[in-house]
mmCIF entry with sequence, helices, sheets and N, C-alpha, C, O atoms, coordinates in Angstrom:
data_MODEL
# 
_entry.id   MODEL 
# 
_entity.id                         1 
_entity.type                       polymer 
_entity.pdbx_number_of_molecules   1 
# 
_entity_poly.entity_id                      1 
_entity_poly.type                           'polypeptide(L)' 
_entity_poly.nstd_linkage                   no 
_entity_poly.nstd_monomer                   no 
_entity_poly.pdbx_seq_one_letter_code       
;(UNK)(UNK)(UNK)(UNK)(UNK)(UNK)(UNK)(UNK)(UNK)(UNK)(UNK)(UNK)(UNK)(UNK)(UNK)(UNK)
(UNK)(UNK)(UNK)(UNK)(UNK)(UNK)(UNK)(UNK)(UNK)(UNK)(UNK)(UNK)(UNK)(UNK)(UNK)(UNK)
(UNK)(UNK)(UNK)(UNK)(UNK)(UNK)(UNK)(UNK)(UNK)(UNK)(UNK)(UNK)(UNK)(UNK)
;
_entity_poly.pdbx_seq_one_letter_code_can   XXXXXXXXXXXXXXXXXXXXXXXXXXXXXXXXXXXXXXXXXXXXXX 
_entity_poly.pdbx_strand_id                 A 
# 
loop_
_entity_poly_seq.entity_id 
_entity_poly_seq.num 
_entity_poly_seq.mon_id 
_entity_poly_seq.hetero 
1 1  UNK n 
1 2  UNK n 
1 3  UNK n 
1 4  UNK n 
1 5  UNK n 
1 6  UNK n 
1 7  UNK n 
1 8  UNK n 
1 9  UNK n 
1 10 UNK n 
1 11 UNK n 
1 12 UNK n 
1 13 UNK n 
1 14 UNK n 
1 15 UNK n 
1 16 UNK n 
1 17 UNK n 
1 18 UNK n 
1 19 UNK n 
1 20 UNK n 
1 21 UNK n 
1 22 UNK n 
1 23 UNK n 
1 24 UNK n 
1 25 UNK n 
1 26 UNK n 
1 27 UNK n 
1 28 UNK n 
1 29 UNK n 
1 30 UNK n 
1 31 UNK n 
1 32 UNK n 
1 33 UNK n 
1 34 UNK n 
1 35 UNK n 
1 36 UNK n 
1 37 UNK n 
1 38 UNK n 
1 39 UNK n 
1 40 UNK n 
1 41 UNK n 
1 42 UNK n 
1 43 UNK n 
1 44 UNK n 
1 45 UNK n 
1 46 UNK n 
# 
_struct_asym.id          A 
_struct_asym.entity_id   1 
# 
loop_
_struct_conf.conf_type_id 
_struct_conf.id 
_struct_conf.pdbx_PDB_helix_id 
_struct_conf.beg_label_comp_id 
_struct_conf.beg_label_asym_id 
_struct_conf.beg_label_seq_id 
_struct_conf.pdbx_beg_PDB_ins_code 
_struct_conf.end_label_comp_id 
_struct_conf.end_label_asym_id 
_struct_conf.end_label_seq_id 
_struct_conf.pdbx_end_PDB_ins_code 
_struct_conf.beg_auth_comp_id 
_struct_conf.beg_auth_asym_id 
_struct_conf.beg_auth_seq_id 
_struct_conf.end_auth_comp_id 
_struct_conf.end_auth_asym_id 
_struct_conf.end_auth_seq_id 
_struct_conf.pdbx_PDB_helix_class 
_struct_conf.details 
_struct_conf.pdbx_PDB_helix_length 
HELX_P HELX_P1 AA1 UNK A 11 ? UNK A 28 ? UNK A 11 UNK A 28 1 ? 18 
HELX_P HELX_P2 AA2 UNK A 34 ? UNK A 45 ? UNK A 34 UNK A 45 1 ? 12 
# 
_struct_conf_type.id          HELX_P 
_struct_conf_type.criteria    ? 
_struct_conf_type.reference   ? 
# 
loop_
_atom_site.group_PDB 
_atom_site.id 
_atom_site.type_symbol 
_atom_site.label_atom_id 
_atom_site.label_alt_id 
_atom_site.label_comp_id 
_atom_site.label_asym_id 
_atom_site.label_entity_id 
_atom_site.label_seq_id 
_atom_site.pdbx_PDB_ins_code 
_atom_site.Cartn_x 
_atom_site.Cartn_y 
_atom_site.Cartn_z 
_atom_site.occupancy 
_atom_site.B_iso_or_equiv 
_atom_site.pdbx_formal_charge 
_atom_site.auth_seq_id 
_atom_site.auth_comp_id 
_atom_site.auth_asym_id 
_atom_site.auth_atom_id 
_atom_site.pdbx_PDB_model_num 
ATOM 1   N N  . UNK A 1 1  ? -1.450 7.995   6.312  1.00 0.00 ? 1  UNK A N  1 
ATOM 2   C CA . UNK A 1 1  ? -2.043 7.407   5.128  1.00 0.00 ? 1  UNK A CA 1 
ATOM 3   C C  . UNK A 1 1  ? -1.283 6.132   4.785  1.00 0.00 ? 1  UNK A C  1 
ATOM 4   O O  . UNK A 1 1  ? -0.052 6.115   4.756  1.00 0.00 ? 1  UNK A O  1 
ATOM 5   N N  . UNK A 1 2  ? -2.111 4.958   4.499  1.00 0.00 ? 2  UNK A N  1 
ATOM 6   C CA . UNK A 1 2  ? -1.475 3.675   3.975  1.00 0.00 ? 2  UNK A CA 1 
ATOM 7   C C  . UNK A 1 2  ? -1.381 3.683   2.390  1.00 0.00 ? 2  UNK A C  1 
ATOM 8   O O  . UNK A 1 2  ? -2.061 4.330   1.593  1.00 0.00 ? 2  UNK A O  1 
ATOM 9   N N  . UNK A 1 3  ? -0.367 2.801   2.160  1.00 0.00 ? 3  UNK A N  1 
ATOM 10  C CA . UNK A 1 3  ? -0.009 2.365   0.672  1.00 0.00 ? 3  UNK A CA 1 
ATOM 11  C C  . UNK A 1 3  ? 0.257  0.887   0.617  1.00 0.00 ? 3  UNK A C  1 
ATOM 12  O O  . UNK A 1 3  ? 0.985  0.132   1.262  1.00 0.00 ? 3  UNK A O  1 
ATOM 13  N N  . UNK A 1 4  ? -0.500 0.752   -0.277 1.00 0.00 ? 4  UNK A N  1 
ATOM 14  C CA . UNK A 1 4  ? -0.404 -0.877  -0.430 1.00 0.00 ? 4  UNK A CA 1 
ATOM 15  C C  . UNK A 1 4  ? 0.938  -0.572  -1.260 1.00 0.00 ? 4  UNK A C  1 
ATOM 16  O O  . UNK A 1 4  ? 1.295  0.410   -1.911 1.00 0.00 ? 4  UNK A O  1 
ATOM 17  N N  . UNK A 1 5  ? 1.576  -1.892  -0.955 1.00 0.00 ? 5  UNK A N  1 
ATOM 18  C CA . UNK A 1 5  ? 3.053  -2.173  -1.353 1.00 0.00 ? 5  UNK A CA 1 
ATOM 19  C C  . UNK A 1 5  ? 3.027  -3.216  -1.779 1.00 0.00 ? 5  UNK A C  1 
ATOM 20  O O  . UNK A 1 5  ? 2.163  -3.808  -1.131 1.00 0.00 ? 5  UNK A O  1 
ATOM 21  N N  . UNK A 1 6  ? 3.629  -4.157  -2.818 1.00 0.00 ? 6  UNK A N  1 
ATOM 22  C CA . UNK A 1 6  ? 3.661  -5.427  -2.772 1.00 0.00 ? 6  UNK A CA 1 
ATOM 23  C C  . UNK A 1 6  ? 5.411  -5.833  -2.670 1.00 0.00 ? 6  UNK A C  1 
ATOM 24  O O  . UNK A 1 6  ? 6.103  -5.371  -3.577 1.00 0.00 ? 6  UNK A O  1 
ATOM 25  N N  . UNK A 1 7  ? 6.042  -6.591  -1.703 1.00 0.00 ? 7  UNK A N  1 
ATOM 26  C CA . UNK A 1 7  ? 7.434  -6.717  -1.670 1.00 0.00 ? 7  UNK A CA 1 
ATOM 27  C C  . UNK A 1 7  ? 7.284  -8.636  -1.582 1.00 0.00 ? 7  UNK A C  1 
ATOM 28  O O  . UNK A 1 7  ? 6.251  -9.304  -1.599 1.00 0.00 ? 7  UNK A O  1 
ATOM 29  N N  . UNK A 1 8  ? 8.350  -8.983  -1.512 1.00 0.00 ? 8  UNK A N  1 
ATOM 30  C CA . UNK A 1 8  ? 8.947  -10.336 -1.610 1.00 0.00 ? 8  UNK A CA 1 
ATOM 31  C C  . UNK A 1 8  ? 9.548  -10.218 -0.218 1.00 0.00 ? 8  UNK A C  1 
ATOM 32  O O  . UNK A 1 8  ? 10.291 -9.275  0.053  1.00 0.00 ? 8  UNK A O  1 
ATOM 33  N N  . UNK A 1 9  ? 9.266  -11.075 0.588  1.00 0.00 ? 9  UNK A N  1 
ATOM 34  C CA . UNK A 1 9  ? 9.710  -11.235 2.032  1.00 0.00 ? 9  UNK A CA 1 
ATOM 35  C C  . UNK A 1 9  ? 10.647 -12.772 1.808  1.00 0.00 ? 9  UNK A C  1 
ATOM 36  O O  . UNK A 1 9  ? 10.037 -13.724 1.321  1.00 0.00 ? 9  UNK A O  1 
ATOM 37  N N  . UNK A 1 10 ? 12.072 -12.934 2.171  1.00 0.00 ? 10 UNK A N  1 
ATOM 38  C CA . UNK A 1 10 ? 12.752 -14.505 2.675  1.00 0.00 ? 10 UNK A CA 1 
ATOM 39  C C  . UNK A 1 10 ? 11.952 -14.990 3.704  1.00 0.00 ? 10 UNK A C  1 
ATOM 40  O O  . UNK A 1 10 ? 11.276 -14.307 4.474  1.00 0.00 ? 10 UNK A O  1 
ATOM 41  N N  . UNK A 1 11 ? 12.077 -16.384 3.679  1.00 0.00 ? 11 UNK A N  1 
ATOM 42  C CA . UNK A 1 11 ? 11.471 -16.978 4.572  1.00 0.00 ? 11 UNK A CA 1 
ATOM 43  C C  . UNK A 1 11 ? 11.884 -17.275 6.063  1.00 0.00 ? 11 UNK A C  1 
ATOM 44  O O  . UNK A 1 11 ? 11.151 -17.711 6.950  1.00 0.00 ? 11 UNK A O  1 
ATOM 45  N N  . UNK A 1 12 ? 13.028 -16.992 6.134  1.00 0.00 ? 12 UNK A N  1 
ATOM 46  C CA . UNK A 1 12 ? 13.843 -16.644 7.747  1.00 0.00 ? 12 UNK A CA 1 
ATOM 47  C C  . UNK A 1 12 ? 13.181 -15.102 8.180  1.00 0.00 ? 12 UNK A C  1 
ATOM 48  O O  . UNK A 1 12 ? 13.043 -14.865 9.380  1.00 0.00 ? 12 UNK A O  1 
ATOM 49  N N  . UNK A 1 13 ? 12.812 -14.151 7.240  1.00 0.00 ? 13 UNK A N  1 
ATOM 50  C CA . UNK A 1 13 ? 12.245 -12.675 7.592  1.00 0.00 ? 13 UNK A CA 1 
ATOM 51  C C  . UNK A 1 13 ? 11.242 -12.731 8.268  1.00 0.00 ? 13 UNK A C  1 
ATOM 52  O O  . UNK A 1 13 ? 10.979 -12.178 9.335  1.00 0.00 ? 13 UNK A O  1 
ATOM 53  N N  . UNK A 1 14 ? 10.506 -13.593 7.475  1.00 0.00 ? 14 UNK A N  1 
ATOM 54  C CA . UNK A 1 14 ? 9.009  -13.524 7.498  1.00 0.00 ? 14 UNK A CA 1 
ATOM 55  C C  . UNK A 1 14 ? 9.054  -14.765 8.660  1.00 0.00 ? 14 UNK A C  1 
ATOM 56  O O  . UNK A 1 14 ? 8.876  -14.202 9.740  1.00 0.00 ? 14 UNK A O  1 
ATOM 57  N N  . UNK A 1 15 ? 9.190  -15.961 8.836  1.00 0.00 ? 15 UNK A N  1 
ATOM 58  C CA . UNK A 1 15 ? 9.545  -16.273 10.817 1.00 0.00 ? 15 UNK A CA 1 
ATOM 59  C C  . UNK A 1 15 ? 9.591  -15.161 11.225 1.00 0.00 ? 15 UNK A C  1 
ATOM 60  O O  . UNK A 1 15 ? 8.536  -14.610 11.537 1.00 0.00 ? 15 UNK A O  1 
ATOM 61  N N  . UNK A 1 16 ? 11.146 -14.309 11.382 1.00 0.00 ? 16 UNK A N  1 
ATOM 62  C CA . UNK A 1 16 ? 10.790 -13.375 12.448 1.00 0.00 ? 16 UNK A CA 1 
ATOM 63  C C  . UNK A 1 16 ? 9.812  -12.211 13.081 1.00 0.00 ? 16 UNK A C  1 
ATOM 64  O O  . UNK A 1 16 ? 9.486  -11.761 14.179 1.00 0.00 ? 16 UNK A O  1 
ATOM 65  N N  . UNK A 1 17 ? 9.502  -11.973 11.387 1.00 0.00 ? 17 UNK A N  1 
ATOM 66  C CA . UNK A 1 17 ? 8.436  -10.734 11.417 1.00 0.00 ? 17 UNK A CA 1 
ATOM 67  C C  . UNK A 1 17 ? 6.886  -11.665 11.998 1.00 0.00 ? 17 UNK A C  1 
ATOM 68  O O  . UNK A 1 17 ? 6.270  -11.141 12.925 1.00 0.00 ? 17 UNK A O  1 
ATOM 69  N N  . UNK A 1 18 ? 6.375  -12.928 11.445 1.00 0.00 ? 18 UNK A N  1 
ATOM 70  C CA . UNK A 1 18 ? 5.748  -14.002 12.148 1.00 0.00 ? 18 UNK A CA 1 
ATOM 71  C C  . UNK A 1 18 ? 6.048  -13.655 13.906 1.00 0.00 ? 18 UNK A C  1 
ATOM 72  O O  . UNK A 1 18 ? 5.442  -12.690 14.371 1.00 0.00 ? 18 UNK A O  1 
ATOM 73  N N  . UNK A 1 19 ? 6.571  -14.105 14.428 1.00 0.00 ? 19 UNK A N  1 
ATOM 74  C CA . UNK A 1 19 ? 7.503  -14.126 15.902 1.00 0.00 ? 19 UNK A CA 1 
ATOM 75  C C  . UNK A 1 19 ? 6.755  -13.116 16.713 1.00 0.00 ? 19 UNK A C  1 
ATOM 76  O O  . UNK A 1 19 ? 5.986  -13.314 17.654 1.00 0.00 ? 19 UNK A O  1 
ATOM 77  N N  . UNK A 1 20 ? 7.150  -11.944 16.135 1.00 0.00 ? 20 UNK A N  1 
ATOM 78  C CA . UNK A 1 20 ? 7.268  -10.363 16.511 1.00 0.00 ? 20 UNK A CA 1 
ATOM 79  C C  . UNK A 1 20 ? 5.583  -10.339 16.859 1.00 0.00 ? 20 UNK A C  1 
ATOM 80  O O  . UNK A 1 20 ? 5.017  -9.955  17.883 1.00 0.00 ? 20 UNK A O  1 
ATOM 81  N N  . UNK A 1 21 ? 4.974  -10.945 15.499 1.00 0.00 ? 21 UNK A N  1 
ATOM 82  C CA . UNK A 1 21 ? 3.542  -10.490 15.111 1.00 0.00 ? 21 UNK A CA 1 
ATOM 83  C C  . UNK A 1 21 ? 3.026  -10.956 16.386 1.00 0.00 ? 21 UNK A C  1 
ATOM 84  O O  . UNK A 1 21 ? 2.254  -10.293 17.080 1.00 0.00 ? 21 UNK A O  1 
ATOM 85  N N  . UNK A 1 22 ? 3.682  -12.675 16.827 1.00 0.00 ? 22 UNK A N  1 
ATOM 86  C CA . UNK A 1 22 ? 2.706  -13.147 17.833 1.00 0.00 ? 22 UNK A CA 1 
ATOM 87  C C  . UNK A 1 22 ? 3.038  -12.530 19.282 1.00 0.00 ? 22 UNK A C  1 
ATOM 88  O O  . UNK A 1 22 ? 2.152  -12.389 20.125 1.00 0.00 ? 22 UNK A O  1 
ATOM 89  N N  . UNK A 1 23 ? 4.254  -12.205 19.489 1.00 0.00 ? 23 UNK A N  1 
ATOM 90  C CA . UNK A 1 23 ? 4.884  -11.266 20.774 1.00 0.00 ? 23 UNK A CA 1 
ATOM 91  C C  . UNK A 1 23 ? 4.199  -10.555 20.824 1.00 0.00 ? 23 UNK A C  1 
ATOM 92  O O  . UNK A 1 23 ? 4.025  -10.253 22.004 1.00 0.00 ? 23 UNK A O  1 
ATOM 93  N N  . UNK A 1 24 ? 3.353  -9.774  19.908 1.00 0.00 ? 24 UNK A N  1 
ATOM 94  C CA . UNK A 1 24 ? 2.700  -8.653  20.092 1.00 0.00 ? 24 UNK A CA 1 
ATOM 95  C C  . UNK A 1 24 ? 1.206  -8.418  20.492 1.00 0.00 ? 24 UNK A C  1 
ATOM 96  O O  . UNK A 1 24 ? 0.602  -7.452  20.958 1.00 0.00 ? 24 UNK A O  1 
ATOM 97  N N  . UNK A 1 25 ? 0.822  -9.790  20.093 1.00 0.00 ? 25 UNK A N  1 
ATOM 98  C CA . UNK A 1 25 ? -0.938 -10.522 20.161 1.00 0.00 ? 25 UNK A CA 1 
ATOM 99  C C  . UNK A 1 25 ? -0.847 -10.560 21.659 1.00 0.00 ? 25 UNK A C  1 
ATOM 100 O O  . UNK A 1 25 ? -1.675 -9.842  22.219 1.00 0.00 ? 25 UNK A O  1 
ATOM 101 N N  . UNK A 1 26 ? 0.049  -11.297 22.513 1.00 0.00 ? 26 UNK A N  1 
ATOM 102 C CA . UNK A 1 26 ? -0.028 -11.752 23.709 1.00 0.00 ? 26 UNK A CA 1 
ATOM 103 C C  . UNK A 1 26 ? 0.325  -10.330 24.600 1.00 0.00 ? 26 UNK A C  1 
ATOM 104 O O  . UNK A 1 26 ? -0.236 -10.012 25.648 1.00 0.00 ? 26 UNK A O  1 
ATOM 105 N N  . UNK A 1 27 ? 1.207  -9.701  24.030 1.00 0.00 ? 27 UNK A N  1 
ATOM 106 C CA . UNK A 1 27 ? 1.392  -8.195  24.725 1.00 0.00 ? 27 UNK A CA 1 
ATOM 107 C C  . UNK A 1 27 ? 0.095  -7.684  24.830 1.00 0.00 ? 27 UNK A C  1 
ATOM 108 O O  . UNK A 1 27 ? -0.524 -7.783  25.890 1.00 0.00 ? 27 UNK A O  1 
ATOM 109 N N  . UNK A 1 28 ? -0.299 -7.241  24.012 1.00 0.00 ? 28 UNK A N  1 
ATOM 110 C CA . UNK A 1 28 ? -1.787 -6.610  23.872 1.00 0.00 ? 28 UNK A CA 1 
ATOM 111 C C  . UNK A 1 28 ? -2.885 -6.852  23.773 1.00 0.00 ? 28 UNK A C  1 
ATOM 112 O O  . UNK A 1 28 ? -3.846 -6.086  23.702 1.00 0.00 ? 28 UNK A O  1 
ATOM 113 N N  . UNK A 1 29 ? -2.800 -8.874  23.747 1.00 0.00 ? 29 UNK A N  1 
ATOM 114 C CA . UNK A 1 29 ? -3.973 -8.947  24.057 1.00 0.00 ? 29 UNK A CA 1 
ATOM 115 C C  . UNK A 1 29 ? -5.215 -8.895  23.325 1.00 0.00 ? 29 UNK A C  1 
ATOM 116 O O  . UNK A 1 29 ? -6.344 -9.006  23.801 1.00 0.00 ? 29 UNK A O  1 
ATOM 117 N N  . UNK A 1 30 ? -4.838 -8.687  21.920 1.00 0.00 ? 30 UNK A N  1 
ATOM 118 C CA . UNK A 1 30 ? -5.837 -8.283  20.855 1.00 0.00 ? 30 UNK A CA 1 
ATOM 119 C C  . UNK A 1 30 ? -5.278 -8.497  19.546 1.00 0.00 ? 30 UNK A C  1 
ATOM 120 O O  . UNK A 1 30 ? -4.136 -8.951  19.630 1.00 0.00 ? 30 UNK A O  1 
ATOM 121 N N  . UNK A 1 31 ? -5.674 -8.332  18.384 1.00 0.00 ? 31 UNK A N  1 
ATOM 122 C CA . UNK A 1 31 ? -4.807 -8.873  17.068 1.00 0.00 ? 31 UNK A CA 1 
ATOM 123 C C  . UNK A 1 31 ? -4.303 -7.783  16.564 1.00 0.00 ? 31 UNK A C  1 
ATOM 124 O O  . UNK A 1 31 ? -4.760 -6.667  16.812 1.00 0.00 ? 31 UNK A O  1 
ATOM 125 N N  . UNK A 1 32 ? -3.446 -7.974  15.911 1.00 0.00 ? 32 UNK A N  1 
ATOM 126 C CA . UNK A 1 32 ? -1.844 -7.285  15.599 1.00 0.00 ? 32 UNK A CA 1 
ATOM 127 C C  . UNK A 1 32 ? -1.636 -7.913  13.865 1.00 0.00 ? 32 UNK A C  1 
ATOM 128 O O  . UNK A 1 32 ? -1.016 -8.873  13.408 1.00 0.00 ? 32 UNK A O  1 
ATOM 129 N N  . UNK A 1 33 ? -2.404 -6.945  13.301 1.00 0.00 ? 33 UNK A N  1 
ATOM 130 C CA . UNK A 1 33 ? -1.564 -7.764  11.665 1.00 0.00 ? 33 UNK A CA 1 
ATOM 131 C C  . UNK A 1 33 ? -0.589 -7.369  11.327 1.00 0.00 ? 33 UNK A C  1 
ATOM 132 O O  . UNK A 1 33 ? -0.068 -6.259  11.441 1.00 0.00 ? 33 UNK A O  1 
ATOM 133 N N  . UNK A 1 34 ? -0.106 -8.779  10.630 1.00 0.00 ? 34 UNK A N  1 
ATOM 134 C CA . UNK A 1 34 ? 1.050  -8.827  10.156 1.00 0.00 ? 34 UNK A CA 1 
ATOM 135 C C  . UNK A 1 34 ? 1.815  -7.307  9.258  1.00 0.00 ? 34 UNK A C  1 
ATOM 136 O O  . UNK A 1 34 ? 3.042  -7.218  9.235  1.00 0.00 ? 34 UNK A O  1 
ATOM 137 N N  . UNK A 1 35 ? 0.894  -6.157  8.542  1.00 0.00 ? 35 UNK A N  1 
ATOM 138 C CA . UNK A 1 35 ? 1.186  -5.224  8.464  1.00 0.00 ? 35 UNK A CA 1 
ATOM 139 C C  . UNK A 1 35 ? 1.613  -4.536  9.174  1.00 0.00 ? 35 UNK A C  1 
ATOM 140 O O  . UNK A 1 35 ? 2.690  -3.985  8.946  1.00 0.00 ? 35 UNK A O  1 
ATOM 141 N N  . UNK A 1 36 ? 0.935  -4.336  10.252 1.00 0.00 ? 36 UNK A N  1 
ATOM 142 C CA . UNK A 1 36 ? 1.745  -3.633  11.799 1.00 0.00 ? 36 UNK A CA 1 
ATOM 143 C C  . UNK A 1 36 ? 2.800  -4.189  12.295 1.00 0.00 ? 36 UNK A C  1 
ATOM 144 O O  . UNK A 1 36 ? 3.516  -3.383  12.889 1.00 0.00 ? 36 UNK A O  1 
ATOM 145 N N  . UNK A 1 37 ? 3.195  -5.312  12.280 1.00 0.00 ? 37 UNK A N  1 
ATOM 146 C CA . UNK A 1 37 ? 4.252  -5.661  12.337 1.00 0.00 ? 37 UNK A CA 1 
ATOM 147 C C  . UNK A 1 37 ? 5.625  -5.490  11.508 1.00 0.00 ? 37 UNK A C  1 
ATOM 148 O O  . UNK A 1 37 ? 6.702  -5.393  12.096 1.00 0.00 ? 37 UNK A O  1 
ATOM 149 N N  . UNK A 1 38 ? 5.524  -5.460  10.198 1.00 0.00 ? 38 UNK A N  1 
ATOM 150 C CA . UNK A 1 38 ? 5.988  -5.010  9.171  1.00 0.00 ? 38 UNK A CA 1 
ATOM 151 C C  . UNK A 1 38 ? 6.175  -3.159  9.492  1.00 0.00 ? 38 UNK A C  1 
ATOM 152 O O  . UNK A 1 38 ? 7.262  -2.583  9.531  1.00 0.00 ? 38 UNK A O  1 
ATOM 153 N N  . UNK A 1 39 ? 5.670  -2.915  9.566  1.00 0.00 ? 39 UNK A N  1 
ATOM 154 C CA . UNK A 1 39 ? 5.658  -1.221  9.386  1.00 0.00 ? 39 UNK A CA 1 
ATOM 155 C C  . UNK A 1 39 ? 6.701  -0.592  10.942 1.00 0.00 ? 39 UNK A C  1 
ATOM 156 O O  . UNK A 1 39 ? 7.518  0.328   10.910 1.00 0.00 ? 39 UNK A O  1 
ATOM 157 N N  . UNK A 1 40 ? 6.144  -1.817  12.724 1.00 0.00 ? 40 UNK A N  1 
ATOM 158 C CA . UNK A 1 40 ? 6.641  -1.633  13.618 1.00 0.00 ? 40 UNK A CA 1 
ATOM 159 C C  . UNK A 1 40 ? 8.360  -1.935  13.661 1.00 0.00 ? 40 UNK A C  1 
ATOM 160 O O  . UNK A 1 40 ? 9.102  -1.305  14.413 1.00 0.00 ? 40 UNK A O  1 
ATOM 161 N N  . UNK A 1 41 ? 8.794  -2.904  12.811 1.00 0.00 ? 41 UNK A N  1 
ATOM 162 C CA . UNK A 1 41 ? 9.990  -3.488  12.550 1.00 0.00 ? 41 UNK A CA 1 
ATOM 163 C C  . UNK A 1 41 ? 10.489 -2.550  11.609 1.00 0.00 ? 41 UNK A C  1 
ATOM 164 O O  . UNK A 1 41 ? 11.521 -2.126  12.128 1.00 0.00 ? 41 UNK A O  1 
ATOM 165 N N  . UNK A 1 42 ? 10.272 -1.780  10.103 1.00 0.00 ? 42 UNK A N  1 
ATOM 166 C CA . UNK A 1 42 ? 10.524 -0.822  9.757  1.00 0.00 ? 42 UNK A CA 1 
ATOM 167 C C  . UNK A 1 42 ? 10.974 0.639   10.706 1.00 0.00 ? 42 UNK A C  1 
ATOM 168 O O  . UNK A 1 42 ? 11.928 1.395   10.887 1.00 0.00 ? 42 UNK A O  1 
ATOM 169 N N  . UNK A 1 43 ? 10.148 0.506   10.958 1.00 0.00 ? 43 UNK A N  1 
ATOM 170 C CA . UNK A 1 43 ? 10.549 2.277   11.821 1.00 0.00 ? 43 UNK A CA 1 
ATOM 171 C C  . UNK A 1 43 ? 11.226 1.725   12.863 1.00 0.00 ? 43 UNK A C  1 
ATOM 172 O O  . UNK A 1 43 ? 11.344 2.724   13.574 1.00 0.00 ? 43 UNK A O  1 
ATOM 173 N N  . UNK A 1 44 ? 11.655 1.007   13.346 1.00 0.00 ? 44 UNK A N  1 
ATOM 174 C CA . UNK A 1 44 ? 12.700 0.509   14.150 1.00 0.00 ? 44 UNK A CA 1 
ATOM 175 C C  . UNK A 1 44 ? 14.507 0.306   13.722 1.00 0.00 ? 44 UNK A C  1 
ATOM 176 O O  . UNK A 1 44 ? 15.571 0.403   14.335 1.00 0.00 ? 44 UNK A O  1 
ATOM 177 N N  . UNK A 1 45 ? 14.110 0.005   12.435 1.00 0.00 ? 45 UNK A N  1 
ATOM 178 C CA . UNK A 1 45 ? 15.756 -0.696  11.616 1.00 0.00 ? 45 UNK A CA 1 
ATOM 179 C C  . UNK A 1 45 ? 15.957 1.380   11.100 1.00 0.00 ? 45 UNK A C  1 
ATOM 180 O O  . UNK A 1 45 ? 17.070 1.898   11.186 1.00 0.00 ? 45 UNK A O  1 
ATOM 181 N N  . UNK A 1 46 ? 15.084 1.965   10.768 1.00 0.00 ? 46 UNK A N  1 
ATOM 182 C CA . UNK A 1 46 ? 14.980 3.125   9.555  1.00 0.00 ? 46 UNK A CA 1 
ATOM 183 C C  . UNK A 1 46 ? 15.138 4.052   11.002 1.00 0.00 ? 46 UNK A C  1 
ATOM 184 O O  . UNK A 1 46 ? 15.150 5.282   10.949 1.00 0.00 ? 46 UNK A O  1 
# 
């Protein structure tokens, strides 16, 4: 189940989490939002 969240991202974060998002378009080939990216980088650090 999703939950909308509203957080404040820095702007060096959000490049990387950006970065990640597009690493992931070209991996797969298909679109990857920036939520999934967010959530994939979470359960990674957690």
């Amino acid at each position: 189940m999703s939950k909308r969240v509203t957080v404040m991202i820095q702007d060096d974060l959000d490049k990387k989490i950006r970065h990640y998002q597009s690493k992931m378009i070209q991996k797969e080939n298909s679109t990857y939002s920036y939520s999934k990216a967010v959530n994939d980088l979470l359960r990674k650090a957690i």
